[in-house]
SEFI-45618 format. One line per 3 residues: number of its first residue (from 1); for each residue x, y, z of N, C-alpha, C. Coordinates in steps of 0.1 Angstrom, whole numbers, plus 5000, padded with zeros to 4 digits. Layout:
<rofis>
NUM> X/Y/Z/X/Y/Z/X/Y/Z; ...
</rofis>
This chain:
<rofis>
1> 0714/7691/3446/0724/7680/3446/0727/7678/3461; 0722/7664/3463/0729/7660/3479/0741/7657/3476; 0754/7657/3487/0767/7653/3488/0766/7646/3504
4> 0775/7635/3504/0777/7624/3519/0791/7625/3512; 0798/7627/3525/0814/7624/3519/0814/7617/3536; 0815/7611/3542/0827/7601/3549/0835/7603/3551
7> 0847/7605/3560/0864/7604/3559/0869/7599/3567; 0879/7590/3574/0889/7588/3587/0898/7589/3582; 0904/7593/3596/0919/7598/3595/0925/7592/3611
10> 0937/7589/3605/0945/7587/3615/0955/7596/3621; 0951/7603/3629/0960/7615/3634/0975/7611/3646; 0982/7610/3645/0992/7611/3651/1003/7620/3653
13> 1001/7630/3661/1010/7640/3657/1008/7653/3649; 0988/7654/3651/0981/7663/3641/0988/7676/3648; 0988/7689/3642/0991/7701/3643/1005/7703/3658
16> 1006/7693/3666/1016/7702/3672/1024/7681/3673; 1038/7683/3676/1044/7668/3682/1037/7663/3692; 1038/7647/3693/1031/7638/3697/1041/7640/3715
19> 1034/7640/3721/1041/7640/3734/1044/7625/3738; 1052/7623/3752/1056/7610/3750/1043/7604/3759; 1041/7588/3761/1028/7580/3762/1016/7586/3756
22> 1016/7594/3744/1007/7603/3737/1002/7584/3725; 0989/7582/3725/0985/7574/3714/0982/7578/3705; 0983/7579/3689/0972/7579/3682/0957/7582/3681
25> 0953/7585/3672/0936/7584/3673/0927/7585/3661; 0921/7576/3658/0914/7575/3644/0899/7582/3646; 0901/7590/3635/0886/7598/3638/0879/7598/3624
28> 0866/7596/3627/0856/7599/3612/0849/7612/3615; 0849/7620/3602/0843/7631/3601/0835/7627/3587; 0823/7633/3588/0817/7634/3575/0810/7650/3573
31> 0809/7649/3563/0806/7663/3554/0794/7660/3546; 0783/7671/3546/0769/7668/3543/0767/7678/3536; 0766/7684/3520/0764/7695/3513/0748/7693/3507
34> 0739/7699/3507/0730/7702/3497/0728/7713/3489; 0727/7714/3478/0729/7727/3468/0720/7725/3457; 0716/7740/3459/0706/7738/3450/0707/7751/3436
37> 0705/7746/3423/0712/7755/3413/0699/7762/3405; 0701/7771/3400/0691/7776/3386/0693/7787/3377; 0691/7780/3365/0700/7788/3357/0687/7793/3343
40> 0689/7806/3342/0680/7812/3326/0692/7819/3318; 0690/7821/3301/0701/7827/3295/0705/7840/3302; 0697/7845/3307/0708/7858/3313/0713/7853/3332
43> 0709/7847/3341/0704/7847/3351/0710/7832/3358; 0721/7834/3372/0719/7819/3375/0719/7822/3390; 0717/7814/3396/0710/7817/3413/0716/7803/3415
46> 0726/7798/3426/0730/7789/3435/0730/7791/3451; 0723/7785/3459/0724/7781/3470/0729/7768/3475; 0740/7767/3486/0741/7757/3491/0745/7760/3506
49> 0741/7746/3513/0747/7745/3529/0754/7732/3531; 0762/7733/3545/0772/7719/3544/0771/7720/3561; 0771/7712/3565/0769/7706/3581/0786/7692/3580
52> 0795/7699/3587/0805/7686/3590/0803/7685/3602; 0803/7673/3606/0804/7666/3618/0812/7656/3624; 0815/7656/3634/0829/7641/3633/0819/7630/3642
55> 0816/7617/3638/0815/7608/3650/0819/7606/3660; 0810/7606/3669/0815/7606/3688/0813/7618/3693; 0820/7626/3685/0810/7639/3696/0798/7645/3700
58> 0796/7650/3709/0783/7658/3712/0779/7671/3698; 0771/7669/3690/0768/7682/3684/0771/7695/3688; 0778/7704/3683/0777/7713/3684/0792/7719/3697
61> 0793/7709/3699/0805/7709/3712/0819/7713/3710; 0819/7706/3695/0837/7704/3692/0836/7720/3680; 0844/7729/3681/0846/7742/3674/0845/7737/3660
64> 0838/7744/3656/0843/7742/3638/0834/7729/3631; 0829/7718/3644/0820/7706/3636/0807/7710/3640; 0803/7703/3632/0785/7703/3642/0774/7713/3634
67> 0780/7723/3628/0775/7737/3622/0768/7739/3611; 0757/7744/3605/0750/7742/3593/0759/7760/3589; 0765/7754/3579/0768/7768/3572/0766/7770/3559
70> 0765/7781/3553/0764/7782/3541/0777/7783/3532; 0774/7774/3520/0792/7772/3513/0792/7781/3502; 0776/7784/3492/0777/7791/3480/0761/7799/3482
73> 0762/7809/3484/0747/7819/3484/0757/7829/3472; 0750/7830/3458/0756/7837/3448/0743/7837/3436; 0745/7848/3431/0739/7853/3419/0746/7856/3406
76> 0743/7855/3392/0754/7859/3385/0738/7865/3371; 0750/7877/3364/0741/7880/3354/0754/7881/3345; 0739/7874/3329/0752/7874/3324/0745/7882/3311
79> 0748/7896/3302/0743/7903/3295/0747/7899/3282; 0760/7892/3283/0761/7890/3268/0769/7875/3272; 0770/7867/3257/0774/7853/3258/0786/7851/3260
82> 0799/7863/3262/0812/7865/3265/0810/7873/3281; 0799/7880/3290/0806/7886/3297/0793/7877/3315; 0801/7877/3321/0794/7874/3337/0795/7879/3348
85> 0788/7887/3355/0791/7894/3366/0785/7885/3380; 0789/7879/3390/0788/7870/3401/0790/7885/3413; 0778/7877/3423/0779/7883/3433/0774/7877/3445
88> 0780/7877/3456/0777/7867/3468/0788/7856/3469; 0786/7848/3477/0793/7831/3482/0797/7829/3469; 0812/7825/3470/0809/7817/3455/0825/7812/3457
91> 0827/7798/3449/0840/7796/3446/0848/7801/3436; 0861/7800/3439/0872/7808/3428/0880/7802/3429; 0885/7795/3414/0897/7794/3418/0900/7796/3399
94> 0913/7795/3401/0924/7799/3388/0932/7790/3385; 0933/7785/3375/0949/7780/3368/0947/7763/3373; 0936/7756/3371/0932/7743/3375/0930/7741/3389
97> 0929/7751/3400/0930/7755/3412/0945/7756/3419; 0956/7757/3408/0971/7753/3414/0971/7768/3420; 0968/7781/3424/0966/7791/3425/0957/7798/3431
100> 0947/7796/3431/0935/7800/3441/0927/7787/3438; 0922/7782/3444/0907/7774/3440/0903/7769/3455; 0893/7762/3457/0883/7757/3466/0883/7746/3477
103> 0899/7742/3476/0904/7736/3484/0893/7723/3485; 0884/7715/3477/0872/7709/3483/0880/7692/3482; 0892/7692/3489/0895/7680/3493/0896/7679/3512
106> 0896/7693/3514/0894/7695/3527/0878/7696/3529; 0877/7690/3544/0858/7690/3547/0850/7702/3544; 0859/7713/3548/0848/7722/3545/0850/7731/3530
109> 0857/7732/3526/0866/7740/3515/0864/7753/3516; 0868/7759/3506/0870/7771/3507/0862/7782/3496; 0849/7789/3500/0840/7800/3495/0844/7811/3497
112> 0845/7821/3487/0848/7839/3490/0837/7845/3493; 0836/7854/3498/0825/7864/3498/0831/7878/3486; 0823/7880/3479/0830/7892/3471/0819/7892/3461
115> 0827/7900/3444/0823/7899/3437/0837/7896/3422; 0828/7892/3412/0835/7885/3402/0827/7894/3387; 0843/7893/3382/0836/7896/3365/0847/7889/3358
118> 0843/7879/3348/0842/7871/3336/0843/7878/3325; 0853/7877/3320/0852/7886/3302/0861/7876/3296; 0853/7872/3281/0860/7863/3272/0860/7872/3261
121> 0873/7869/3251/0877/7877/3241/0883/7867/3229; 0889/7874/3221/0894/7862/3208/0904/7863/3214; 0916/7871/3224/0931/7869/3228/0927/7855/3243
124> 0913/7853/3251/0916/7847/3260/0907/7852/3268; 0906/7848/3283/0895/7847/3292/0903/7858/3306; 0895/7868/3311/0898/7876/3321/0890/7872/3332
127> 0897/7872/3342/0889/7878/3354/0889/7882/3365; 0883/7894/3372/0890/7902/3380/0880/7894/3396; 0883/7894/3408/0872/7895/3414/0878/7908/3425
130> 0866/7907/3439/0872/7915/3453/0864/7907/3464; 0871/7902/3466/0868/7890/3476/0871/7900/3493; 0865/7901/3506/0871/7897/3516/0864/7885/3527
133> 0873/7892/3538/0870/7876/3546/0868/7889/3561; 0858/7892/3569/0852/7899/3577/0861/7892/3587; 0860/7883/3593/0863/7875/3609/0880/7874/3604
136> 0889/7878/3596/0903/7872/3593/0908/7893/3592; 0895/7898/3589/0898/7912/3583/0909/7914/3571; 0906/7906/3560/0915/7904/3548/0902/7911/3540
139> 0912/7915/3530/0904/7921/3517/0916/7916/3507; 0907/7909/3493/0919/7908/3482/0913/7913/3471; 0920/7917/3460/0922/7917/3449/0928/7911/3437
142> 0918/7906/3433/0927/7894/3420/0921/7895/3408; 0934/7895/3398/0928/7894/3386/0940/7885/3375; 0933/7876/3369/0935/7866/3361/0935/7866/3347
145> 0945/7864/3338/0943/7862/3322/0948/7848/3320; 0943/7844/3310/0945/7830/3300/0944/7835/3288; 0959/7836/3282/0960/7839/3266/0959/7826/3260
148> 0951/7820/3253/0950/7810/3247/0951/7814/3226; 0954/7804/3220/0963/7804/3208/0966/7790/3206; 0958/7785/3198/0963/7772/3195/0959/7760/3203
151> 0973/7752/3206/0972/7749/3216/0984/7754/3229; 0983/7765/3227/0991/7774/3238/0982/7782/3249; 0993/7773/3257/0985/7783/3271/0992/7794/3281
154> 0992/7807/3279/0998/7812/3292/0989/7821/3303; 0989/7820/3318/0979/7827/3322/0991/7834/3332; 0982/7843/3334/0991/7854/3346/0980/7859/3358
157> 0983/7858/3369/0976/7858/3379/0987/7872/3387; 0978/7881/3393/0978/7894/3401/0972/7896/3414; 0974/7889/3420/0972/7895/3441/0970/7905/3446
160> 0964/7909/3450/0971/7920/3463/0959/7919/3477; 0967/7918/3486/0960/7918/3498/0963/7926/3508; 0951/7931/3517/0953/7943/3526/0945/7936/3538
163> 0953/7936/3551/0943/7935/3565/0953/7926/3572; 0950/7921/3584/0961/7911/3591/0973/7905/3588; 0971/7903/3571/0985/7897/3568/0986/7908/3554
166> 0985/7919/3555/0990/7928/3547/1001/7931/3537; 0999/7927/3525/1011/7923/3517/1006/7927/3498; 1016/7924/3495/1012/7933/3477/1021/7920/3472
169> 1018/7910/3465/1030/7899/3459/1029/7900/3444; 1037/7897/3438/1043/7898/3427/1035/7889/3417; 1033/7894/3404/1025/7887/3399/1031/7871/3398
172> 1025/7863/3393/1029/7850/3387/1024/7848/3377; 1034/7842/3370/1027/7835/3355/1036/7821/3355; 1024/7813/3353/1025/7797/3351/1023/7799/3335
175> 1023/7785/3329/1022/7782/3319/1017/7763/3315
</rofis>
């Protein structure tokens, strides 16, 4: 799958106050994903990369644009038609993303490095992963249920993170 996403933005005031005789500035970035998927009843294999770039700059000049990176390098096995084990690059998110998910309205969004397990049951859908982030020195722990019933939904989501911003937070449950 090719993706071209496009964007301008009008920045005024981006990340710190506009100083005074400070102008405005409209900038285009675009975002370039190719991903490639494959899937057998036990077995699925995804690769992808994403190159953002902003117009006007020199390649490779401006921090953070210019870069071919990888968004999803992941494997998953799945042994039975209720359970999936994922490992490598991969997106996560929980609870329609209101909670963890992939941020992919921002250019580059957001990929874990970790591992994932998937278990479906008659009470509802689990899942635990252990994600960290190497260059941030975070390590997390999460795990997820969706009691489903009807048309009832309640899920409960469990945190814990250790490294730079070291902290244990309290579960949440949405609904």
């Amino acid at each position: 799958m090719l993706q071209v996403r496009p964007r301008s933005e009008w920045r005024d005031g981006y990340q710190r106050l506009r100083q005074q005789g400070e102008s405005g500035e409209l900038l285009t970035m675009q975002r370039t994903r190719l991903t490639w998927h494959h899937g057998t009843e036990k077995w699925e294999v995804r690769l992808g990369f994403q190159d953002v770039r902003m117009f006007g700059d020199m390649a490779g000049n401006t921090s953070g644009y210019g870069a071919i990176a990888a968004t999803e390098s992941w494997g998953a096995w799945k042994p039975n038609a209720n359970t999936r084990f994922t490992a490598g690059r991969q997106r996560i998110a929980f609870d329609n993303e209101r909670i963890v998910g992939a941020v992919n309205w921002s250019q580059y969004g957001r990929f874990l490095d970790g591992f994932r397990w998937d278990q479906t049951t008659a009470i509802g859908t689990t899942t635990a992963a252990l994600t960290w982030d190497a260059p941030a020195g975070l390590t997390r722990i999460m795990g997820y249920h969706v009691f489903t019933a009807d048309r009832h939904r309640l899920s409960q989501f469990q945190p814990m993170q250790r490294g730079n911003l070291a902290r244990c937070e309290r579960p949440q449950i949405t609904s």
